[in-house]
C-alpha positions in Angstrom: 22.5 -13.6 -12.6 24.6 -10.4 -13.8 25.0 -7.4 -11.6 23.4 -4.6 -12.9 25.8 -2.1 -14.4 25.6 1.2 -16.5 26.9 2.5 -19.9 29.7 4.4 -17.5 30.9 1.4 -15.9 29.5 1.6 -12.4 27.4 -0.7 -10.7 24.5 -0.2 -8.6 25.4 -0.3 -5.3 22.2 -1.2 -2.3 22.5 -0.5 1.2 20.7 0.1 4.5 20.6 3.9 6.3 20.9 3.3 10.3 19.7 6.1 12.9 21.9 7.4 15.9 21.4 4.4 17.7 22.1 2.2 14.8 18.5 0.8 13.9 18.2 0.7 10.4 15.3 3.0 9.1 15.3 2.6 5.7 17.3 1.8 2.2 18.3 3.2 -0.6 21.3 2.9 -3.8 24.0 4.5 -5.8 26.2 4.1 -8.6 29.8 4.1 -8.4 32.7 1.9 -9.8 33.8 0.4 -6.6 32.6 -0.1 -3.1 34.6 2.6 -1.4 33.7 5.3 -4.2 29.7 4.3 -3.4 30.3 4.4 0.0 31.7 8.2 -0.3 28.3 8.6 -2.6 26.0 7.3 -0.1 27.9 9.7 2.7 27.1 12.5 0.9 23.5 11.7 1.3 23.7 11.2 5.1 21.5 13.8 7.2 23.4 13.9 10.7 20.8 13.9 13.9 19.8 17.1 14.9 16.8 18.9 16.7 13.9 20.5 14.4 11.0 23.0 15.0 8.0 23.1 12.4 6.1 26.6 12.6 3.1 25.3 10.8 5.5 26.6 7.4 9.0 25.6 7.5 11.3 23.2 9.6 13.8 24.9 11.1 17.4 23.1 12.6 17.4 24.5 15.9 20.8 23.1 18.7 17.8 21.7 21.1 14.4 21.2 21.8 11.9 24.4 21.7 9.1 24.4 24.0 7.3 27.5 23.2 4.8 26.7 20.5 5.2 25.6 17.2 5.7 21.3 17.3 9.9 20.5 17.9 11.3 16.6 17.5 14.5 14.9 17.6 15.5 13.8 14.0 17.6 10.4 14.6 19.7 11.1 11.7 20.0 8.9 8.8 23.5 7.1 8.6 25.4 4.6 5.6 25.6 1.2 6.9 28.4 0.4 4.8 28.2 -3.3 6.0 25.0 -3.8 4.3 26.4 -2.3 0.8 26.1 -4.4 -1.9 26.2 -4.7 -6.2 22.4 -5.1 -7.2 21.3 -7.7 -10.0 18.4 -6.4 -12.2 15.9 -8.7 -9.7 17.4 -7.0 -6.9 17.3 -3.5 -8.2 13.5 -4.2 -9.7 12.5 -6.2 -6.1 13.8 -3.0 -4.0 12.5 -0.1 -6.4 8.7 -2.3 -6.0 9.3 -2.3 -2.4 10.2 1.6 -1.9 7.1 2.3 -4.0 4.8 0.3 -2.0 6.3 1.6 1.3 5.8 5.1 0.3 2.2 5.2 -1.9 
């Protein structure tokens, strides 16, 4: 099968996001020409672990865990993988996009 690829010339590009302690907790994709291009892409995306409060409103970053009302957690963080990147085929990009909406509806 043909790897899926767009009027600019880039391909779509899957990988696998990995928490602090390098479980992987979810997928996602970008487009980009190359691998290292897709892998700056997907860095961009990356939220770093950090400590947040929730007031009942808002969450709020906080530097570590508040015990005075209000509900705090550790976010793990999500990370690239870039060992799990890889150009998609239209069955590949159509099998994960079926996948992502089942997980979150």
């Amino acid at each position: 099968m043909a790897l899926l690829k767009n009027n600019s010339g880039e391909y779509n590009y899957h990988f696998n996001w990995m928490d602090c302690n390098g479980h992987t907790c979810g997928f996602n994709d970008v487009w980009a020409k190359n691998k290292r291009e897709a892998v700056k892409l997907a860095k961009k995306m990356e939220d770093p672990a950090h400590w947040a409060w929730y007031d009942g409103k808002t969450y709020i970053t906080v530097p570590a865990e508040v015990t005075t009302g209000g509900h705090c957690f550790y976010n793990k963080g999500m990370y690239v993988n870039p060992a799990t990147m890889r150009r998609a085929t239209r069955k590949i990009a159509d099998d994960m996009n079926r996948l992502g909406w089942m997980m979150s509806n």
